[in-house]
Backbone as CSV, one residue per row, in Angstrom:
resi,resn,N_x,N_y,N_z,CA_x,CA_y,CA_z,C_x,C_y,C_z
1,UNK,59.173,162.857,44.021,58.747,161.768,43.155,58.102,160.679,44.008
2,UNK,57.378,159.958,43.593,56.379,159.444,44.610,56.469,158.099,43.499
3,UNK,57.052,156.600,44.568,56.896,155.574,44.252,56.020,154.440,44.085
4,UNK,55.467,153.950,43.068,54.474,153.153,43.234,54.524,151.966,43.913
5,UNK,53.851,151.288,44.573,53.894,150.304,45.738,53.985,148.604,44.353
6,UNK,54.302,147.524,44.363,54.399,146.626,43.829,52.840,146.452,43.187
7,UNK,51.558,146.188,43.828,50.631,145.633,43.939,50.001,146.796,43.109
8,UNK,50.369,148.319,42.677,49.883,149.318,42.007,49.453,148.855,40.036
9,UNK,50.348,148.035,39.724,50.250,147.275,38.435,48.771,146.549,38.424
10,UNK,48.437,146.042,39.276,47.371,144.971,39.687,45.742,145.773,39.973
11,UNK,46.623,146.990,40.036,45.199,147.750,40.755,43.923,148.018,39.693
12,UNK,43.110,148.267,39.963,41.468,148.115,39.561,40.802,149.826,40.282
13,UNK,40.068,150.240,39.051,40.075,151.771,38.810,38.787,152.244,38.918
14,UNK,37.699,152.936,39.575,36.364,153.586,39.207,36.181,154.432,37.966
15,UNK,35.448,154.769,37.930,34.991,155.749,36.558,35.945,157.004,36.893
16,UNK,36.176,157.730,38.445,36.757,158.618,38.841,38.411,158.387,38.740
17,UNK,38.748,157.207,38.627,40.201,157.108,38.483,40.636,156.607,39.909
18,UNK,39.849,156.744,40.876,40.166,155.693,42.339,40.252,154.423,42.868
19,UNK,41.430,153.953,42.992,41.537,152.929,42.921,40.263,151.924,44.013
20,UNK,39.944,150.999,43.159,38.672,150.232,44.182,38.795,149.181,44.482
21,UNK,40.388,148.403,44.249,40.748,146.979,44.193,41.590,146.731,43.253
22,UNK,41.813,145.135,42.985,42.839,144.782,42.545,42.152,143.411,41.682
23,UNK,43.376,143.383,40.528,42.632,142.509,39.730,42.617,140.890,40.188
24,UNK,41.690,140.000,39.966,41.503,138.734,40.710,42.556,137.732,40.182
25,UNK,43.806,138.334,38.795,44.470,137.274,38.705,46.073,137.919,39.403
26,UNK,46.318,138.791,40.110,46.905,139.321,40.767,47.627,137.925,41.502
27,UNK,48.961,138.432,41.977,49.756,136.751,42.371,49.517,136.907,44.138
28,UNK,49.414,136.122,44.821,48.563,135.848,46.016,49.500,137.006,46.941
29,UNK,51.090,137.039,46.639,51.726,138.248,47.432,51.419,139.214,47.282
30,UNK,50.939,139.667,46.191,50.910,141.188,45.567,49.106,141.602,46.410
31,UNK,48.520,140.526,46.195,46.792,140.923,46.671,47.116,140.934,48.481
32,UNK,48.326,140.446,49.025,48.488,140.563,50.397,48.880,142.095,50.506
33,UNK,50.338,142.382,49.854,50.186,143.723,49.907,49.510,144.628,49.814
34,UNK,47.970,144.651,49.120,47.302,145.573,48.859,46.333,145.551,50.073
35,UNK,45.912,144.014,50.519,45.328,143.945,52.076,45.970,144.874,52.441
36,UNK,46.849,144.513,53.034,48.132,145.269,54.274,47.665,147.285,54.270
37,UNK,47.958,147.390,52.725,47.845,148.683,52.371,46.141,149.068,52.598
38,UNK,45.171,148.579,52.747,44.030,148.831,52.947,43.702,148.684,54.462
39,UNK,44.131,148.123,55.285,44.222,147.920,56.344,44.957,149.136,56.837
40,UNK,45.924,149.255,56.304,46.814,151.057,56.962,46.032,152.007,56.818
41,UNK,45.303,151.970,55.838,45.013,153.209,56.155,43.465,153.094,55.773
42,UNK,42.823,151.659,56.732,41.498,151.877,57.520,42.007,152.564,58.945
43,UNK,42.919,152.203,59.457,43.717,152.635,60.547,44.432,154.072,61.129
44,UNK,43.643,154.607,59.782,44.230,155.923,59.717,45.674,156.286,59.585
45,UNK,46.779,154.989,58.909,48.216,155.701,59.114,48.124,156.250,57.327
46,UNK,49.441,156.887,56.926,49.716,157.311,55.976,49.999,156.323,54.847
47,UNK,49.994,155.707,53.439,49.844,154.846,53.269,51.730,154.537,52.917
């Protein structure tokens, strides 16, 4: 079972269903977490 991360509620979708961001009224912690999480895995770790 695979847990969704906090900031997953907030997330912002392509036509394909991939996530492409996060919505702009998102609360300033939750858009940090999703940094953080975009940053991991520009970095190549697992997310």
């Amino acid at each position: 079972m695979m847990i969704e991360p906090d900031w997953f509620k907030y997330a912002t979708f392509d036509e394909h269903g991939t996530v492409n961001g996060i919505k702009p009224d998102a609360p300033d912690e939750i858009k940090k977490e999703y940094e953080e999480y975009v940053q991991r895995v520009k970095n190549g770790e697992k997310p």
